[in-house]
ZAKENU-492329 format. One record per residue (C-alpha): residue in one letter; x, y, z. Coordinates in steps of 0.1 Angstrom, whole numbers, plus 5000, padded with zeros to 4 digits. Each point is the difference from the previous one (the first is absolute). Layout:
<recs>
- rest,c1,c2,c3
- a,X,Y,Z
...
</recs>
This chain:
<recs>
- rest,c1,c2,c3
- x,7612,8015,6173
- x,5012,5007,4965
- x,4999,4979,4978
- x,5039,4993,4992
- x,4999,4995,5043
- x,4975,4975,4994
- x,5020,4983,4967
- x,5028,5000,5027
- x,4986,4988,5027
- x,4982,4970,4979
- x,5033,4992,4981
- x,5020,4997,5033
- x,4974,4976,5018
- x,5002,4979,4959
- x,5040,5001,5008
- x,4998,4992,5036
- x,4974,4982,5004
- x,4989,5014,5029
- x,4973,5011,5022
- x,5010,5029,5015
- x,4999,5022,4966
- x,4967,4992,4994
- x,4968,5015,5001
- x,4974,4981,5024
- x,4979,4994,4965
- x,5034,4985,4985
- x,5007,4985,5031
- x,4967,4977,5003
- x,5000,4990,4966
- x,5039,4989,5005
- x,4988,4980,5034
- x,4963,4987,4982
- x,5026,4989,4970
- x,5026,4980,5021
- x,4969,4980,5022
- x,4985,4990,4969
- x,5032,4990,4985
- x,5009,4983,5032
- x,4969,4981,5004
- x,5000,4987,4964
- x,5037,4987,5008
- x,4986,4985,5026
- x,4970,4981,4984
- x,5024,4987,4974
- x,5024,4989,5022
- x,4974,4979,5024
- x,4973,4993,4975
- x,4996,4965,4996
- x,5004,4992,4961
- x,4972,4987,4976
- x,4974,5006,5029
- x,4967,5013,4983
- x,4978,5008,5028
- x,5003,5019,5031
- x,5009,4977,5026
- x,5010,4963,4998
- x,4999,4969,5015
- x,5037,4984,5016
- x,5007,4968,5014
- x,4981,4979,4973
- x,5013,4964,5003
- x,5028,5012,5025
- x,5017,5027,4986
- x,5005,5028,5015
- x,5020,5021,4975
- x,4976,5024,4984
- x,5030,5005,4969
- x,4995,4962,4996
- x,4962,4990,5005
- x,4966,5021,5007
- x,4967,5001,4991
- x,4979,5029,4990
- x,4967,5012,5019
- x,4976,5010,4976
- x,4976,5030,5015
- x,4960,4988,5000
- x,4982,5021,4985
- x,4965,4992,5015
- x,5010,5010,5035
- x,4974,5028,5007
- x,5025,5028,4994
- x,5027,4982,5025
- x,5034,4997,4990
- x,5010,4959,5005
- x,5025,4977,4980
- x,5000,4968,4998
- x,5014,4967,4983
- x,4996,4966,4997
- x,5020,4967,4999
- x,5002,4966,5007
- x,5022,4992,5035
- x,5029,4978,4993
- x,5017,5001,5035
- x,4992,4983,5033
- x,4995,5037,5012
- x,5003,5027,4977
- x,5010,5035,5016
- x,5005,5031,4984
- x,5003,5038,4999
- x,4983,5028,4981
- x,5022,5028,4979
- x,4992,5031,4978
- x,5015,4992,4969
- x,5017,5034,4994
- x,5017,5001,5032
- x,5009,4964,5006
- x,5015,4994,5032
- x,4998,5041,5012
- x,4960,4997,5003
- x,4998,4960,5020
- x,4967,4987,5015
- x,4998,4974,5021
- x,4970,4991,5036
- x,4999,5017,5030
- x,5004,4974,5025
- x,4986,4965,4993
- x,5010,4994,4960
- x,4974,4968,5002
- x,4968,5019,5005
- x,4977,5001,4972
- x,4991,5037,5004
- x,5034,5017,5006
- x,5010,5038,5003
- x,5028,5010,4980
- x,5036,5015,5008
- x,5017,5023,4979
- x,5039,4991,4999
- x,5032,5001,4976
- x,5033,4984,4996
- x,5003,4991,5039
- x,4973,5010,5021
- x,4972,4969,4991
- x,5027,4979,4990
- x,4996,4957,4995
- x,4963,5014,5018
- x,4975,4980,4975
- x,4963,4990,5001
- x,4989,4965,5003
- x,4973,4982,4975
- x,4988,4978,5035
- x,4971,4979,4986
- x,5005,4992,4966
- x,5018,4975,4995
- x,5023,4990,4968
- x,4987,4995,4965
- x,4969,5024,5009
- x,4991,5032,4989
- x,5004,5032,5014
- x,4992,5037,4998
- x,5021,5030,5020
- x,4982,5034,5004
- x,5020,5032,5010
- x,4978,5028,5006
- x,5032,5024,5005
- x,4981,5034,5011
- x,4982,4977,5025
- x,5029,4986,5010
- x,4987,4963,5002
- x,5011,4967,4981
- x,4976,4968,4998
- x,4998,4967,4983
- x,4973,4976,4989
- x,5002,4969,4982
- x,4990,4997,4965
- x,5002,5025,4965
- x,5004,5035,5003
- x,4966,5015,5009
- x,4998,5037,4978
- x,4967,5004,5023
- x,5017,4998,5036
- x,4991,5012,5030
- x,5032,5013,5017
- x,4993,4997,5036
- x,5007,5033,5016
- x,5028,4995,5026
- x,4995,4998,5037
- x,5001,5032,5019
- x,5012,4981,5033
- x,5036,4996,5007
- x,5005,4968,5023
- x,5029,4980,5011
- x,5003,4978,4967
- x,5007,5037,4983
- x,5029,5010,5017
- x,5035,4986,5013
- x,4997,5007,5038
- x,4979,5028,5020
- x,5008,5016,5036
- x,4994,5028,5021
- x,5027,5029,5014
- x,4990,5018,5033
- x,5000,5039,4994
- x,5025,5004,5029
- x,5013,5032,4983
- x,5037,4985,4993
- x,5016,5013,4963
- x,4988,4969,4987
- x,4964,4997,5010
- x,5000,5040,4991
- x,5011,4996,4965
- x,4980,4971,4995
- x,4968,5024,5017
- x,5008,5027,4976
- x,4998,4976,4971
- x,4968,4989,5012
- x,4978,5026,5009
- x,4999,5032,4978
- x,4992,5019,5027
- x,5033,4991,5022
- x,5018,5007,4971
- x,4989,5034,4999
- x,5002,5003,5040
- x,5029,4980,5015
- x,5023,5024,4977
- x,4986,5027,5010
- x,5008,4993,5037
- x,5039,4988,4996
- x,5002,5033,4984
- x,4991,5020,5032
- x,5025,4996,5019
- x,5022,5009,4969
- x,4980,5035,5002
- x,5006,5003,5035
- x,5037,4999,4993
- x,5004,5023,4970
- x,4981,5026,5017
- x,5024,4992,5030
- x,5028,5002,4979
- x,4987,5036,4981
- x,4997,5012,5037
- x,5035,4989,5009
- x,5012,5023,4970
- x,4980,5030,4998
- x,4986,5001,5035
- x,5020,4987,5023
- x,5029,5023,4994
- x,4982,5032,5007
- x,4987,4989,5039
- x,5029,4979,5013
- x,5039,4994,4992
- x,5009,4973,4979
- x,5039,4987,5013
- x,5015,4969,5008
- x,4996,4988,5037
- x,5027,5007,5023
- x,4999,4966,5024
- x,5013,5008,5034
- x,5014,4962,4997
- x,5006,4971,4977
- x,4974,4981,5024
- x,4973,5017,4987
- x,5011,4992,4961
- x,5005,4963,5010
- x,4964,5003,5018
- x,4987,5012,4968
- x,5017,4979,4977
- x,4992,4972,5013
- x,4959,5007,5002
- x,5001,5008,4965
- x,5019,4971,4992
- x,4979,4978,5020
- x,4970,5016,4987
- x,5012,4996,4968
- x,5006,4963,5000
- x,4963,4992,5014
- x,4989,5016,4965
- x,5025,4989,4977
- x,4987,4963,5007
- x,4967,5009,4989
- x,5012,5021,4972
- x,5019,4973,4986
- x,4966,4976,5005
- x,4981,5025,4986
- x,5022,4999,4969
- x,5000,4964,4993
- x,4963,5002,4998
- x,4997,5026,4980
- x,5029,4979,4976
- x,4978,4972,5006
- x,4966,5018,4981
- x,5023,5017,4972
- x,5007,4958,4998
- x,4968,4992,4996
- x,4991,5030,4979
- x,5028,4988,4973
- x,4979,4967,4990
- x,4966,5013,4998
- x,4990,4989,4966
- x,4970,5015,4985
- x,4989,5025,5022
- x,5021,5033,4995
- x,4977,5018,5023
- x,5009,4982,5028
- x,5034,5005,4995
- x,4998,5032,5001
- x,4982,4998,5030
- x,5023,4979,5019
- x,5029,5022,4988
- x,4981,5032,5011
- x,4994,4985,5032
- x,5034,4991,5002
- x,5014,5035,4993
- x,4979,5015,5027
- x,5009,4978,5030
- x,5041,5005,4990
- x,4989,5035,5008
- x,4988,4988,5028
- x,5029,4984,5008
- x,5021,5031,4994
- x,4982,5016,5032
- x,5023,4986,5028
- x,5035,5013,4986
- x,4982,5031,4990
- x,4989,5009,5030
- x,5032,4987,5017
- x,5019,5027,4979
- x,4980,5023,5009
- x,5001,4994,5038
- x,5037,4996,4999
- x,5007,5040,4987
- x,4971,5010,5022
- x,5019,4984,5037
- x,5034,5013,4986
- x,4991,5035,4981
- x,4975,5011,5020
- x,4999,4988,5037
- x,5008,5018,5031
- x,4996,4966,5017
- x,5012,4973,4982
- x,4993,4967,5016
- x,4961,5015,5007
- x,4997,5014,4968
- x,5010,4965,4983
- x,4975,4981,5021
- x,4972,5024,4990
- x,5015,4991,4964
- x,4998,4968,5001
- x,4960,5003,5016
- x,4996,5022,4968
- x,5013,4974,4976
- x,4983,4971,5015
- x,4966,5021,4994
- x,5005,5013,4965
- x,5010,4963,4988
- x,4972,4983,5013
- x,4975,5025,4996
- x,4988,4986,4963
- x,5003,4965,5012
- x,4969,5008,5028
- x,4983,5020,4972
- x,5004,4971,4977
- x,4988,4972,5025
- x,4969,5026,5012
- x,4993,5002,4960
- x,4999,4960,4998
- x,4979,4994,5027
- x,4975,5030,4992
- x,5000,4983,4965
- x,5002,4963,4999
- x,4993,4992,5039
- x,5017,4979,5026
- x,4998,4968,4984
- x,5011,5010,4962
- x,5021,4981,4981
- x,5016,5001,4968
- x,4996,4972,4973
- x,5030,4991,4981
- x,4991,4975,4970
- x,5026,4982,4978
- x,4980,4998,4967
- x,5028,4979,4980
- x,5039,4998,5003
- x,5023,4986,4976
- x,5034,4992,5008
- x,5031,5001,4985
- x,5016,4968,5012
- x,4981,4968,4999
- x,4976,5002,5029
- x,4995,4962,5006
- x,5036,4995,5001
- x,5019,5029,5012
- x,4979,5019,5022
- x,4979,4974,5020
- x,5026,4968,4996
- x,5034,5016,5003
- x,4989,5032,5020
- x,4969,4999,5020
- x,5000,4987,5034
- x,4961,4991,4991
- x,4976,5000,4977
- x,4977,5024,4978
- x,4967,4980,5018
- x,5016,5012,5030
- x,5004,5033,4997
- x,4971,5010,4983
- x,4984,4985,5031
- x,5025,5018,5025
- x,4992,5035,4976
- x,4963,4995,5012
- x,5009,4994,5034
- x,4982,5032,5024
- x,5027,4997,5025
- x,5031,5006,4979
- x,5021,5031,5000
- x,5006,5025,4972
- x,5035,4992,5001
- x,4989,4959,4999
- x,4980,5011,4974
- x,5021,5015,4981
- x,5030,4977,5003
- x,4971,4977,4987
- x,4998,5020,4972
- x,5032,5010,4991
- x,5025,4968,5013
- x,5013,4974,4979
- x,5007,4979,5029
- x,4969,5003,5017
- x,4974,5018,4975
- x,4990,5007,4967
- x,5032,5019,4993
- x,4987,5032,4981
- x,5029,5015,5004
- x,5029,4976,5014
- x,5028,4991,4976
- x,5020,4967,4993
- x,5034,4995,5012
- x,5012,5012,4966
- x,4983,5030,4997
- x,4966,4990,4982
- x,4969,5014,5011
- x,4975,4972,5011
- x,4973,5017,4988
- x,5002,5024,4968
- x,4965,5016,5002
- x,4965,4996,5016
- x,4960,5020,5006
- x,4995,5005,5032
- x,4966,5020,5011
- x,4997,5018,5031
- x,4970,5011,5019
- x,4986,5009,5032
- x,4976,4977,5021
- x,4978,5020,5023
- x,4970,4980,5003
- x,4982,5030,5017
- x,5006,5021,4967
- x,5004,4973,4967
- x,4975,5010,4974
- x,4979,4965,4987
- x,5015,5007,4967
- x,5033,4988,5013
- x,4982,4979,5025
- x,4996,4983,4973
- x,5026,4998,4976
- x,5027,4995,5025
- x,4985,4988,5032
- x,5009,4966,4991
- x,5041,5011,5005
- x,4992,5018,5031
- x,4980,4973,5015
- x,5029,4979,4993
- x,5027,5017,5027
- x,4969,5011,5023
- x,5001,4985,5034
- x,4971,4987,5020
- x,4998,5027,5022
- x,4997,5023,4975
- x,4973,4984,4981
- x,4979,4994,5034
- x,5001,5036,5011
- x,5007,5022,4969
- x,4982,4987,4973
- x,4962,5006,4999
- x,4971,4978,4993
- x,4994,5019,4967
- x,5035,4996,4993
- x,5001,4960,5004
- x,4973,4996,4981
- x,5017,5013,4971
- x,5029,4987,5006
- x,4983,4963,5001
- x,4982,5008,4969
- x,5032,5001,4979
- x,5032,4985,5022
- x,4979,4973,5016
- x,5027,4979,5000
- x,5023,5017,5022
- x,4970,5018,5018
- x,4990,4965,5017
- x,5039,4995,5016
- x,4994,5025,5020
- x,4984,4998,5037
- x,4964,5005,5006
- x,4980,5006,5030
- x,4961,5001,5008
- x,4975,5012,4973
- x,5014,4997,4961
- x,4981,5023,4978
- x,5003,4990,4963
- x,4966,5019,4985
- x,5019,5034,4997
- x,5006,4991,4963
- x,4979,4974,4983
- x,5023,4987,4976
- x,5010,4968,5014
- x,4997,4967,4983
- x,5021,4963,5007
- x,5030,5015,5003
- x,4995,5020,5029
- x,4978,4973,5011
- x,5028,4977,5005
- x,5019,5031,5020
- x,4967,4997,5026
- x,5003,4967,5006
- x,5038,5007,5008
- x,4994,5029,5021
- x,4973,4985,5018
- x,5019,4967,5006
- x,5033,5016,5009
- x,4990,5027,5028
- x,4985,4982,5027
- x,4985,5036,5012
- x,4976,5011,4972
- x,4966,4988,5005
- x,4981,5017,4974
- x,5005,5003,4963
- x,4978,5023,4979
- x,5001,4994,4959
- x,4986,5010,4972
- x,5008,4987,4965
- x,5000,5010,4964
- x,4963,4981,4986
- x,5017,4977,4973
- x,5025,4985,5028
- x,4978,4998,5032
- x,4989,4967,4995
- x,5031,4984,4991
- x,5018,5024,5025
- x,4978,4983,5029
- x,5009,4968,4991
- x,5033,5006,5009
- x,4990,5017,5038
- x,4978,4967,5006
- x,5035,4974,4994
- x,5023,5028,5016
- x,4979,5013,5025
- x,4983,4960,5007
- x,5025,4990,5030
- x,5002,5036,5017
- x,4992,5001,5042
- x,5011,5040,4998
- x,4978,5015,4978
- x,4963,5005,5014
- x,4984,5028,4977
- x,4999,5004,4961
- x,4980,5026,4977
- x,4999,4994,4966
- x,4981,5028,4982
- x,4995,5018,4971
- x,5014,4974,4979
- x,4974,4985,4975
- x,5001,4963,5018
- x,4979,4975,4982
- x,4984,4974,5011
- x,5028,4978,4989
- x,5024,5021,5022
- x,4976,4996,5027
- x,5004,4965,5004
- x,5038,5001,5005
- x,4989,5022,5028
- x,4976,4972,5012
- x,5028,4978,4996
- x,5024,5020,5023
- x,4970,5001,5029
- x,4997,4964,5003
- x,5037,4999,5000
- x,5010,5027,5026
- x,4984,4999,5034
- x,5018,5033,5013
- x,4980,5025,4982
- x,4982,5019,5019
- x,4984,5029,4973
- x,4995,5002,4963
- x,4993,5030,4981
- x,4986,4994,4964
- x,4990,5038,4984
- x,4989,5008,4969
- x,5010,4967,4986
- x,4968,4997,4980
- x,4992,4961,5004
- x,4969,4998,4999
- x,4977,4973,5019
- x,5019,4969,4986
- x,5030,5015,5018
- x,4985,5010,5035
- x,4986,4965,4998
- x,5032,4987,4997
- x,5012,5016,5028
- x,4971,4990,5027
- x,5013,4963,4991
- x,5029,5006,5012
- x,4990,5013,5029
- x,4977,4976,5008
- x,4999,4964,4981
- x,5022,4971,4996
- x,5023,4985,5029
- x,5026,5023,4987
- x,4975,5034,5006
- x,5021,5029,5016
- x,4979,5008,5032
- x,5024,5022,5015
- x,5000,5030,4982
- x,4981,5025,5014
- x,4988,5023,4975
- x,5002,5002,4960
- x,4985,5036,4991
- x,4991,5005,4965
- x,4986,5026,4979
- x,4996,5017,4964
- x,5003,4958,4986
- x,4968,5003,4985
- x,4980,4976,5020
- x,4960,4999,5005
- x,4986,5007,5030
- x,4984,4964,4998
- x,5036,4984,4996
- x,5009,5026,5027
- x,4973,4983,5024
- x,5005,4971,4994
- x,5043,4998,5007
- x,4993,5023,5034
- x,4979,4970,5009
- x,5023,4972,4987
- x,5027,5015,5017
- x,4987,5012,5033
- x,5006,5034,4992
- x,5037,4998,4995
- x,4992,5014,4963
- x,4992,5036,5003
- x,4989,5023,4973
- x,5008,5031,5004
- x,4972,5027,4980
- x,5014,5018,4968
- x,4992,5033,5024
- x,5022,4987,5026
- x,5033,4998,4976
- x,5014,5038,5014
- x,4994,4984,5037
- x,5012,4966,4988
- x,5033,5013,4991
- x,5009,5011,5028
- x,4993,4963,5014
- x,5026,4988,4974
- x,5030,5028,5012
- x,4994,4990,5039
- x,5000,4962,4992
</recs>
């Protein structure tokens, strides 16, 4: 280009101020230029004034307005290379509650707790101007007058409090990989029954049936183009092409009314079919904070109104076929109609093959509501005025196994008889203005333990007992108990309950023993092992829980460090409990003062426990002597079992 065409071409972009005269280079610059300028407009226009560090503090004393009152979090230094704010002040309300923002962005950039705003060690939300809105931690524990520090570790995503000064030396705890129930607003389960809805929520889901579902809604598509390039360029050259002569009017009324009838049967399910797919473009509209996802759900969308588009596709084509080229008409639109029903559902049979090849019989899909903020007063409008019940209730009824997706969906989506997602008021506001929902697939057979663990806990939650009983292996329950003890032991137990697969258990799953063992009338066996610095104190709590129990008539205890001390909880819980039958105590590491402990209990005082038939012991670090002399005190219902013997002796402990 000369360079009067370039002079030209630059001064008519200066005068027009346009892109389309541009060179790419000029053009980029132009675009880099306008974000820049658009994003410092913006920062001046939500940046809260007179703020001097990053992010501040709002809701000091009550107010709420971060134009009026905030407080500035000062980033500590001596944080091992982590980045954490904090600040300090003394409490002046009953309960002080508050939000965190980034100073230059104000309102835009909002963070406020996932789920319960009361724990100490919180994750964070990221929000703006509505979505997090009147959501606010809560200072539970200190109480007015006292001092307290806030610390926002904001690449960590975590928020905790402690009483007393700022410490520059804090050691932000690292937040809690395990989603649970307090994290999230409600958690169900969808059945892959290979509706729209369930599809688009698959495809969102599973990477794989996002590639793959497409894929086969777009065969039969190919099936009718190449029909369609036959019909033009083909079919002409072997038979004539003319409008059928009827012989009567019968046979056009016969016709007519097959196709219409035909017809009808699939304009019911394409008019379902569109309300779902309506229904996920719905949902896909308030998904804050998760682009990718919405993209996902749209894309997922797109792909089944194609295959939507199928039926009148086809029924076009079968149409010119019976009246352009057929010789017999009322055959050739039967055959048509065989034809249409088989290229219209031959994807759906791919599809549900695919699912089943992939996932299993028994796969589910897991649809969490992370957080939802409304845009009418939820207390008032929503469950007073609207709801025919309330929020406990259906995030009970969400969890429910024998609900259907539609139930479940009205659930979700109702504002008479759900969390209305995406119902409207009576004068045209939206309950709900945006929300993060998560989706995922539960296939016990196939769930890594990396999300075993991090989201087990919400999948446990909607899992029925039948599911857990036959689907869910021992390995699996172990882990499962070793972080979501709580809602592992509400679930039903039968026969032998093995609890050594992981050996990090302390009092809190402790107490979840006693409940399991207490509750299910059918296990008679437990099998434990704790983490060393809690197996005492975690004993103590199996010897009250476990004191008044007829059910129970085996425990093993092993590998757990037990003391002497925690021995004599366990002497504690023989006298008490006359219906066990075996103990197991391995590589406990008692010593003699322990076994000795043990043979009393067996055998003095009026309160001995001289029905228990065996206590097997070994790796406890006990003398032969002290062996002897417990053998003889008890009458042989203390058996030591030689170090040598240990590969033999467990397999003793899995057939008990």
């Amino acid at each position: 280009m000369s360079t009067l065409r370039r002079r030209r071409v630059s001064s008519r972009a200066k005068d027009k101020g346009s892109l389309i005269y541009m060179s790419a280079l000029e053009r980029d610059d132009l675009l880099s230029l306008r974000k820049v300028k658009e994003s410092t407009r913006e920062k001046e226009e939500y940046a809260i004034p007179n703020a001097k560090g990053k992010y501040i503090y709002v809701g000091y004393k009550g107010e709420f307005d971060p134009t009026k009152s905030f407080l500035d979090m000062k980033r500590l230094d001596n944080n091992a290379g982590r980045e954490v704010y904090g600040v300090s002040f003394v409490t002046v309300m009953p309960t002080e509650f508050f939000y965190i923002l980034e100073s230059k962005l104000g309102l835009k950039r909002r963070f406020y707790p996932q789920g319960d705003g009361s724990k100490n060690i919180s994750r964070v939300l990221i929000g703006d101007e509505k979505h997090g809105h009147k959501k606010c931690w809560s200072l539970d524990g200190i109480k007015p007058g006292e001092q307290a520090s806030v610390y926002f570790a904001p690449s960590e995503g975590t928020v905790t409090w402690t009483p007393g000064p700022l410490d520059p030396n804090f050691d932000m705890p690292m937040p809690n990989k395990q989603l649970s129930l307090d994290d999230v607003v409600a958690v169900t389960q969808f059945e892959i029954d290979n509706t729209p809805l369930s599809t688009i929520i698959l495809m969102a889901a599973d990477p794989l049936a996002g590639i793959c579902v497409p894929f086969f809604h777009l065969l039969p598509h190919l099936i009718m183009i190449l029909f369609v390039i036959w019909l033009c360029y083909t079919a002409p050259k072997q038979a004539e092409i003319s409008f059928y002569q009827a012989d009567t009017h019968l046979e056009w009324i016969n016709i007519f009314v097959i196709f219409m009838v035909n017809m009808m049967r699939k304009s019911f399910a394409i008019y379902g079919h569109w309300c779902e797919i309506q229904e996920a473009l719905a949902i896909s509209s308030k998904v804050h904070n998760d682009p990718a996802l919405v993209t996902k759900i749209r894309r997922g969308a797109f792909y089944e109104f194609l295959n939507l588009m199928q039926d009148p596709i086809a029924f076009s084509l079968s149409v010119y076929v019976a009246v352009y080229m057929s010789d017999n008409l009322f055959l050739n639109v039967l055959l048509n109609i065989v034809a249409l029903e088989f290229i219209t559902e031959v994807d759906e049979e791919i599809c549900q093959a695919f699912t089943l090849w992939r996932f299993g019989e028994d796969a589910k899909i897991s649809v969490s509501i992370i957080d939802i903020t409304y845009n009418v007063d939820e207390s008032l409008e929503l469950w007073h005025q609207c709801s025919n019940t309330s929020k406990k209730n259906v995030v009970r009824d969400l969890r429910s196994s024998d609900k259907s997706n539609l139930v479940l969906w009205e659930l979700l989506t109702s504002k008479f008889q759900g969390l209305g997602l995406t119902d409207s008021m009576d004068d045209g506001r939206e309950v709900a203005s945006s929300f993060q929902i998560q989706f995922d697939i539960v296939s016990w057979e196939n769930i890594p333990e990396e999300t075993l663990i991090s989201k087990g806990g919400l999948f446990l939650a909607a899992t029925e007992d039948e599911v857990w009983k036959q689907q869910i292996s021992k390995d699996q329950r172990a882990v499962l108990f070793k972080y979501f003890p709580e809602i592992v032991s509400q679930l039903s137990w039968t026969g032998s309950v093995k609890l050594d697969l992981r050996n990090s258990y302390g009092v809190r799953h402790a107490r979840s023993v006693v409940h399991i063992a207490n509750k299910n009338e059918d296990v008679g066996s437990i099998t434990c092992e704790f983490v060393h610095n809690e197996a005492d104190a975690a004993v103590a709590v199996l010897r009250d829980g476990l004191m008044k129990n007829t059910t129970l008539h085996t425990v093993c205890i092993q590998r757990s460090g037990l003391t002497a001390n925690g021995v004599k909880d366990i002497a504690l819980l023989l006298r008490g409990n006359s219906k066990l039958g075996v103990m197991w105590l391995l590589a406990n590491d008692f010593g003699d003062a322990g076994a000795i402990i043990l043979a009393d209990a067996l055998s003095e005082g009026s309160d001995a426990n001289t029905t228990m038939h065996r206590m097997l012991l070994g790796l406890n670090n006990v003398s032969n002597e002290c062996r002897d002399k417990c053998i003889q005190k008890t009458n042989g219902r203390m058996i030591f079992i030689p170090d040598e013997h240990l590969q033999h002796l467990q397999s003793l402990v899995d057939q008990s």
